[in-house]
C-alpha positions in Angstrom: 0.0 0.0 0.0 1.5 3.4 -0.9 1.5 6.3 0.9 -1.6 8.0 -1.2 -3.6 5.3 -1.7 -7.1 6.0 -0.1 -7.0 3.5 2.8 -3.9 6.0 4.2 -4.2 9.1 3.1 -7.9 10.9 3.5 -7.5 14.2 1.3 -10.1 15.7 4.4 -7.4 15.3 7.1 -4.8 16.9 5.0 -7.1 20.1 3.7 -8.2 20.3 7.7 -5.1 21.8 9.3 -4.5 24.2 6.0 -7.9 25.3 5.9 -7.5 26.3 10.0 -4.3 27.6 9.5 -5.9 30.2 7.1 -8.9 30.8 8.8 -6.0 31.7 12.1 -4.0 33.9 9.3 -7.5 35.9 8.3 -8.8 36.3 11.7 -5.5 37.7 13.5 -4.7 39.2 10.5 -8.1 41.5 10.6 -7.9 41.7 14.0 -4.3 43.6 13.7 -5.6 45.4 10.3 -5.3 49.2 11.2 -6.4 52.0 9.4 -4.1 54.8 7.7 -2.7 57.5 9.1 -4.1 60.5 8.5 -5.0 64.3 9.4 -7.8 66.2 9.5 -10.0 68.9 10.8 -11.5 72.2 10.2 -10.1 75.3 11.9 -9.6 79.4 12.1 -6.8 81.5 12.8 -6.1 84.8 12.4 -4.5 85.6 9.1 -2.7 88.8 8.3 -5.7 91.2 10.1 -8.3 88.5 8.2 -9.6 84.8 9.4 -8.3 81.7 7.7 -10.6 79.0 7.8 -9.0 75.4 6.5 -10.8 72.1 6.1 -8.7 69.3 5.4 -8.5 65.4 5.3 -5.0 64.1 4.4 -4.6 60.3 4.6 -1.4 59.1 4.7 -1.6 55.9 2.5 2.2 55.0 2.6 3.2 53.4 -1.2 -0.4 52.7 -2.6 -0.9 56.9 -3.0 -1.9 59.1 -0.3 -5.6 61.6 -1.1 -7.6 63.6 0.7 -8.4 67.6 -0.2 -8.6 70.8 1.2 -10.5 73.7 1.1 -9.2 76.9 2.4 -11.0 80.4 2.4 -9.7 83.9 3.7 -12.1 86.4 4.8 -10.9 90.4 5.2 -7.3 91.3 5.7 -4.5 92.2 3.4 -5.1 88.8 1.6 -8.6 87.4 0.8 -9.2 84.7 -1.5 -10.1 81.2 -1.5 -8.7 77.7 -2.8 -8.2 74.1 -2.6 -7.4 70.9 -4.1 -6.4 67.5 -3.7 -3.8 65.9 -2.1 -1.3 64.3 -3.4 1.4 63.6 -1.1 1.2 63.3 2.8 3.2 62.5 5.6 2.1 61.5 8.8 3.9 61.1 12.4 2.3 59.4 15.1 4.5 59.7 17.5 4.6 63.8 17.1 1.4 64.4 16.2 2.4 66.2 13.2 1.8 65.6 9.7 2.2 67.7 6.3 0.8 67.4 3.5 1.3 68.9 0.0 -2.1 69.7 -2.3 -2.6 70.4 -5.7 -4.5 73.5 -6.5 -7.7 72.8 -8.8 -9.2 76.4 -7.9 -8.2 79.7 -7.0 -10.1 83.0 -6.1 -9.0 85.9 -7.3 -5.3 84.1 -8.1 -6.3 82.1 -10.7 -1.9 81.7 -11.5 -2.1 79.5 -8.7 -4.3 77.0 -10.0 -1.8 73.9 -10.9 0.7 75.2 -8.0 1.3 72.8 -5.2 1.4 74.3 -1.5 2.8 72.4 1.4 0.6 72.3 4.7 2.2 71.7 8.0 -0.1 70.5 11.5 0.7 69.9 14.4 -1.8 68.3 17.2 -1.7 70.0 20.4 -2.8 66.9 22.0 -5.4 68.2 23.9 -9.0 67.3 23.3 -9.8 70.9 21.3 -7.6 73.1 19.6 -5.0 74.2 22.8 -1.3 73.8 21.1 -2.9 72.7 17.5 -0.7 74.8 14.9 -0.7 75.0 11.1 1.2 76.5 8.8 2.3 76.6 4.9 4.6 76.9 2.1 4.1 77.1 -1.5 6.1 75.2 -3.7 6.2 76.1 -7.3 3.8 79.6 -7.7 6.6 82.2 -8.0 4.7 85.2 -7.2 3.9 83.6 -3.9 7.9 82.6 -3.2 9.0 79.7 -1.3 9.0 80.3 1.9 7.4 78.6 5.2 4.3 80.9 6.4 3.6 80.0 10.0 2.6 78.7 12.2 -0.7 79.9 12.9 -2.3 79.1 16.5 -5.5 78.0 15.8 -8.1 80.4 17.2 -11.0 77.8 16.7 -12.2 74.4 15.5 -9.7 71.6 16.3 -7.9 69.4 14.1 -6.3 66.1 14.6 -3.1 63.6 13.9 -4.2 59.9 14.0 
């Protein structure tokens, strides 16, 4: 009698330890499934004698592509206007509580040269449940009339935004 002849080897036994062993692998494998790291929030601050108000949702999606978007709107000041876009790169830190992200601009009111620019958003989480010690600031990356320099941070004055 060989060693796969029916009378010693039951195909059953030998599927029943492989088909635990993945049921094991998909259960503990869900269980340790997180989700990505990401950023988000909406929030004020005062802008150059205007208010700044920022949504944003920047997930962090490590090689696959990172998205989100942002909407950001200016009111009275030196500088009103409003724009947004999508993300298209993000970072995310855990362990600081601070993330950047940089957006692509898909509309722009009333600097319509910016439209195609990226600009580079930096958060940090205060920690706190609110918006004690949350900061933002920016930089824009390739709009010349704008420069290159980091603007910020801005306290944030209200809302709350988060690192997680």
């Amino acid at each position: 009698m060989g060693y796969f002849e029916p009378e010693v080897c039951d195909m059953r036994k030998l599927m029943k330890p492989f088909a635990m062993a993945l049921l094991a692998v998909g259960i503990v494998g869900g269980a340790v499934a997180q989700s990505h790291p990401k950023a988000n929030g909406t929030v004020a601050f005062d802008f150059f004698g205007g208010v700044a108000n920022v949504s944003f949702n920047a997930h962090d999606m490590g090689m696959t592509g990172d998205k989100g978007w942002m909407d950001w709107m200016t009111v009275g000041g030196m500088y009103p206007h409003a724009f947004g876009g999508m993300v298209v790169n993000a970072e995310v830190n855990l362990l600081t509580k601070e993330a950047f992200f940089d957006v692509l601009v898909t509309y722009s009111n009333p600097y319509p040269f910016a439209v195609g620019g990226i600009i580079r958003v930096s958060v940090k989480d205060g920690g706190t449940p609110g918006r004690n010690g949350d900061m933002l600031g920016y930089q824009w990356l390739n709009v010349p009339p704008f420069g290159n320099g980091f603007i910020g941070p801005f306290p944030i004055k209200s809302g709350n935004l988060t690192v997680h």
